[in-house]
C-alpha positions in Angstrom: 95.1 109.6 74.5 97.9 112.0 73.9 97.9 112.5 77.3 99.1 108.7 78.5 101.7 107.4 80.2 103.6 104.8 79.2 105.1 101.8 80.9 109.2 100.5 80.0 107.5 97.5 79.1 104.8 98.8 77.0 106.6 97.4 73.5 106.8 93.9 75.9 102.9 94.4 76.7 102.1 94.7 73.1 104.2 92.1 71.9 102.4 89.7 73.7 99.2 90.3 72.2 97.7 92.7 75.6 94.7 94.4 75.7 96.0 98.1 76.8 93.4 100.2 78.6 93.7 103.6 80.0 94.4 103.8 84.2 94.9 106.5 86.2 97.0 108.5 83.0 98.3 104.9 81.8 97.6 103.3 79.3 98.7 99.7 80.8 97.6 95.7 80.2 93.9 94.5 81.5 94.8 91.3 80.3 96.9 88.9 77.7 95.1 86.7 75.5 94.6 83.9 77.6 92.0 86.1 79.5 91.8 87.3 83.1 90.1 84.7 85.0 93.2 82.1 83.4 95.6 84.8 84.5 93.7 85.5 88.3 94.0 81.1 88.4 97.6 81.6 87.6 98.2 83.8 90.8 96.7 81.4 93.4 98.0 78.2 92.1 101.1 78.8 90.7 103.2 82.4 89.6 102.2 85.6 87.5 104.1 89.2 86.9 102.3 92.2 86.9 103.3 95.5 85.5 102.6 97.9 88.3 105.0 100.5 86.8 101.8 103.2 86.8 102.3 103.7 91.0 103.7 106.1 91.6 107.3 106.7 93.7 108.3 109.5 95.6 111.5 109.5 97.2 112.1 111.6 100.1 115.5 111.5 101.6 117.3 113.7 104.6 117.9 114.1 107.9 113.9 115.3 108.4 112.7 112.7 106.1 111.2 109.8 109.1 109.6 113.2 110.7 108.2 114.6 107.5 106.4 111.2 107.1 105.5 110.7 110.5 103.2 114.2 110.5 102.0 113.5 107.0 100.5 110.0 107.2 98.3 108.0 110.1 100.6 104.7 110.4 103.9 105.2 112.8 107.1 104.3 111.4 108.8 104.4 114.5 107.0 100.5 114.6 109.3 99.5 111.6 112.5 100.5 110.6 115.0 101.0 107.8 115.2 97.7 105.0 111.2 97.6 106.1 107.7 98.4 104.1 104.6 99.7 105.8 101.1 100.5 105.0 99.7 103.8 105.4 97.5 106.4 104.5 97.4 110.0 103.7 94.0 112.0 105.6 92.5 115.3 104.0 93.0 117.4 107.2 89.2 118.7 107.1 87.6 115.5 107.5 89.8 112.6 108.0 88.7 111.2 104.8 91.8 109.0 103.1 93.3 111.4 100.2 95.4 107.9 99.2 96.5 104.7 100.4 100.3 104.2 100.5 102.8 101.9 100.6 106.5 103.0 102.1 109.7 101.4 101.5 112.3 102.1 104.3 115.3 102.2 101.4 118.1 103.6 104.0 118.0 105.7 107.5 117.2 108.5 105.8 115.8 107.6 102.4 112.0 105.9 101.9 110.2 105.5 98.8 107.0 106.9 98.9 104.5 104.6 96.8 100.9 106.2 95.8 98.2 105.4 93.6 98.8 106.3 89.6 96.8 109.1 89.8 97.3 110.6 93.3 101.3 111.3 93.2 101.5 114.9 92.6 99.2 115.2 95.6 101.2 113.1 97.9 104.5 114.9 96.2 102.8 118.5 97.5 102.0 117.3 100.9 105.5 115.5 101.7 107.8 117.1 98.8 110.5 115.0 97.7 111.6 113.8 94.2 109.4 111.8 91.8 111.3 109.1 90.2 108.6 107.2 88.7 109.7 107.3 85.0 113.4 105.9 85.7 112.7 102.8 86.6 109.9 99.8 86.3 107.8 97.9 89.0 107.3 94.8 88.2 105.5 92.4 90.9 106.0 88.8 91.1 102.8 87.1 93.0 101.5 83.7 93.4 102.5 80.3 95.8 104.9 79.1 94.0 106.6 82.9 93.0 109.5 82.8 95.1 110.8 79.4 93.9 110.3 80.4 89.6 112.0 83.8 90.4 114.7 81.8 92.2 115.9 80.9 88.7 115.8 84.1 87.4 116.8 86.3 90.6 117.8 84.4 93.7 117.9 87.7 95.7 114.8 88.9 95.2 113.2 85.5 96.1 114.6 85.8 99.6 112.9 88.9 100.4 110.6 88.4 103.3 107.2 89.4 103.5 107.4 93.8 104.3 111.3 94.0 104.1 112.8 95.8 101.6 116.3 94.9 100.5 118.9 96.3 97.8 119.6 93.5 95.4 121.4 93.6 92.2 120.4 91.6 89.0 122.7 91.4 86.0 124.8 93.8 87.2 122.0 96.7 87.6 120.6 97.5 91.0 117.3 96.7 92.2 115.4 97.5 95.3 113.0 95.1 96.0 109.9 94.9 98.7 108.4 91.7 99.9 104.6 93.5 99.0 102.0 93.2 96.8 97.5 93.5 96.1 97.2 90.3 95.6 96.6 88.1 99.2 99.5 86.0 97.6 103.0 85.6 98.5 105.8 87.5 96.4 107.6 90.2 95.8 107.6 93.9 93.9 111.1 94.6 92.1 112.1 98.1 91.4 114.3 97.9 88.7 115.7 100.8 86.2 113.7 101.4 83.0 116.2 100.3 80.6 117.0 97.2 82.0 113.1 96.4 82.8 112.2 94.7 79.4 114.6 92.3 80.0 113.9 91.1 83.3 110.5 91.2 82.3 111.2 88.3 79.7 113.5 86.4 81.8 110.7 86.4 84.3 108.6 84.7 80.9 110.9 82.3 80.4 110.8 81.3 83.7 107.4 79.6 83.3 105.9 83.1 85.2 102.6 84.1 83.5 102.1 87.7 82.6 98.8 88.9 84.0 97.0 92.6 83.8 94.9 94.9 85.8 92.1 92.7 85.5 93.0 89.8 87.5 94.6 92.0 89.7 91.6 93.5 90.3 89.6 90.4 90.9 92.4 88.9 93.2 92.5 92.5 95.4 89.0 91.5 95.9 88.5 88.4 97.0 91.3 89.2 99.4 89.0 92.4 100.0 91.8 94.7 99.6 90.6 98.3 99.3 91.2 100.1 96.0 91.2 104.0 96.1 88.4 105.9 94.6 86.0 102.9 95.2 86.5 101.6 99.2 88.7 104.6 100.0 88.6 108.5 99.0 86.6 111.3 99.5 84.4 111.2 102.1 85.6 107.9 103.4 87.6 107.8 106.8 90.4 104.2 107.5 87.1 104.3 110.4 84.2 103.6 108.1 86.7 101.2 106.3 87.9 98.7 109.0 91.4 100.2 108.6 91.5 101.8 112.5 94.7 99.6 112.7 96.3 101.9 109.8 96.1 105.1 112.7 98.6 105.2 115.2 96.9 107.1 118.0 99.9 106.8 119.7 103.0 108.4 118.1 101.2 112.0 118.6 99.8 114.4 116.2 100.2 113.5 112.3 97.9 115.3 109.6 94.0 114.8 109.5 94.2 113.1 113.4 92.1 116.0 114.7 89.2 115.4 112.3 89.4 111.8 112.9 89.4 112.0 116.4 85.6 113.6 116.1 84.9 110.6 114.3 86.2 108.4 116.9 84.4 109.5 119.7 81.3 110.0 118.0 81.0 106.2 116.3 81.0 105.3 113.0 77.1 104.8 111.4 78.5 102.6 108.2 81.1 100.2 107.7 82.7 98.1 105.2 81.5 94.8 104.6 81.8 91.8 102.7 78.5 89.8 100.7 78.4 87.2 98.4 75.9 86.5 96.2 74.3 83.8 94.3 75.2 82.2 91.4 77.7 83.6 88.5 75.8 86.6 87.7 79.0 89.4 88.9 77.1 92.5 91.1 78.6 95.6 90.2 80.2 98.8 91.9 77.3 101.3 92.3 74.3 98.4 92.2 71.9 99.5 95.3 72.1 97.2 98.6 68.3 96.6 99.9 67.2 95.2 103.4 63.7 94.7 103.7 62.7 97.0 100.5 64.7 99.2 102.2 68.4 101.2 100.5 70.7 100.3 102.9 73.9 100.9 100.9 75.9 100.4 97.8 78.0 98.4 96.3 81.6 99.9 96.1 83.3 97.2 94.3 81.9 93.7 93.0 82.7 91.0 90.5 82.8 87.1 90.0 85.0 85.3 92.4 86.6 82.5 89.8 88.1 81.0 93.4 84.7 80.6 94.9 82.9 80.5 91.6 80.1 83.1 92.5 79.6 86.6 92.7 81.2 88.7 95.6 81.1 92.4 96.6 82.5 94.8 99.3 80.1 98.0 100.3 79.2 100.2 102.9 76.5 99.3 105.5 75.4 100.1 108.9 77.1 99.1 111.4 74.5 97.1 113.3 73.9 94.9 110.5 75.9 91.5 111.1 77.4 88.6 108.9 74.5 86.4 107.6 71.7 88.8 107.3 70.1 87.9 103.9 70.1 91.3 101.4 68.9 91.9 97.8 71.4 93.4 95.1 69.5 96.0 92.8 71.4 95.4 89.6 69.5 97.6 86.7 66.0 96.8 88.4 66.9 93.0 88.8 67.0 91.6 92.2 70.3 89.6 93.3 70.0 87.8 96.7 73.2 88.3 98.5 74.3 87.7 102.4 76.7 89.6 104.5 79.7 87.9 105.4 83.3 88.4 107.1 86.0 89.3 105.1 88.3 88.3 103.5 86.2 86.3 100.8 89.4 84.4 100.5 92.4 83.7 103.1 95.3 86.3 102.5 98.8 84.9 102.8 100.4 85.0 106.4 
């Protein structure tokens, strides 16, 4: 426990009664004490905030900065440009296998903020260098259909930031960069803000009639809009190939790190991919739970939960690719059969 991180709004988080869990060397919010399936309600029919302070941010700045980038990760940048965010991924070079799953903020022509997973920044820091300045500021992320018109109240600039743009705003004097982003399949926002100034946003945000939620519901909501989440649908071992994320490669912009390996995998054909399944009734299947055909092992689950939207169990796991959506398969959950069908994803419509 020594070991943890901590958030600029941990005080905030315990204040309000959270229960703090350790993630990826945090130790951050799973949820408040309304619970999480309250808080995940809260995100698709009205507004929550999210601590998201644990990613991690890299900035890399220069005249070689959009080059740097371009070799090190699959998506092409050249498709975007600066005051814009983009999805992307980061390939081990010996296999094509996705090392993380990244979001970049185009800050200024030659500055981007480099956004991995908690636990994966000092590997993204090795393979692009720049300067980690996680600790001196806070993320918070403001998600939900009616988000943009509570933060309006609180911080009309950030409200106006469309969908994958990324704008410098100021708030009470302090600046901000904000990014029209988010792991939710909701509308919003995710406000960079500095750490000492975080704690306060973070209440105005309160009083704004914005619900605080944890890593619970944001879990549940990445899921039902069948989001991958690293170390379970993406990592070692896994290729964007196997996980419907081709679009995440540009072929096109010319060589960039791992493309070789991938390239093998592309000629040859993928033999699993990822798929959706719901199952039936409330019971929730779970990440590792065996996926039969026919008596058969077929796959496993790599993430799974209840759905509180659809009110029954859904999953996401790694099947062959023949298999198509409707055909009937059984969930082995500790030697208890769950029926389940294979479906499209996602399990429920992401924001346009």
């Amino acid at each position: 426990m020594d070991d943890l991180q901590y958030s600029p709004l941990d005080a905030a988080h315990r204040a309000l009664g959270a229960k703090m869990v350790p993630f990826g060397g945090w130790d951050m919010p799973l949820s408040y004490p309304s619970g999480t399936i309250d808080e995940h309600m809260a995100c698709r029919t009205a507004a929550v905030a999210f601590d998201v302070s644990h990613l991690g941010t890299v900035r890399v700045g220069g005249s070689d900065a959009f080059e740097r980038l371009q070799w090190a990760f699959t998506n092409d940048l050249g498709k975007i440009g600066s005051g814009r965010a983009q999805y992307t991924h980061l390939l081990d070079e010996s296999d094509g296998s996705v090392l993380d799953d990244i979001i970049i903020w185009w800050v200024d022509d030659d500055t981007f903020d480099v956004m991995p997973n908690a636990s994966n920044t000092d590997r993204v820091r090795n393979a692009i260098g720049g300067q980690e300045t996680t600790h001196s500021r806070a993320i918070i992320a403001v998600q939900g259909p009616q988000a943009r018109a509570r933060l309006m109240t609180v911080f009309a600039e950030a409200s106006a930031v469309k969908r994958f743009h990324v704008v410098h705003a100021v708030w009470d004097d302090v600046p901000c960069i904000v990014a029209g982003t988010g792991y939710t399949g909701e509308d919003g926002v995710e406000i960079s803000i500095p750490a000492d100034m975080a704690p306060r946003l973070w209440a105005k945000l309160l009083e704004a009639d914005i619900t605080p939620a944890g890593l619970g519901a944001r879990d549940t909501l990445r899921l039902e809009a069948a989001l991958p989440l690293h170390g379970h649908e993406l990592g070692a071992g896994i290729t964007p190939l196997q996980a419907g994320l081709g679009w995440v490669v540009a072929w096109t912009k010319g060589d960039f790190r791992g493309r070789a390996a991938l390239e093998v995998q592309q000629a040859q054909g993928v033999s699993r991919r990822l798929r959706g399944i719901v199952t039936e009734g409330r019971r929730p299947p779970r990440e590792g739970c065996a996926v039969l055909v026919d008596d058969q092992v077929v796959g496993a689950l790599t993430s799974g939960n209840f759905s509180p939207i659809l009110g029954h169990g859904i999953a996401l796991a790694f099947l062959p690719t023949e298999m198509v959506d409707g055909t009937p398969v059984v969930i082995d959950i500790r030697g208890s059969a769950l029926g389940g069908t294979v479906v499209a994803t996602p399990f429920v419509a992401k924001q346009k």
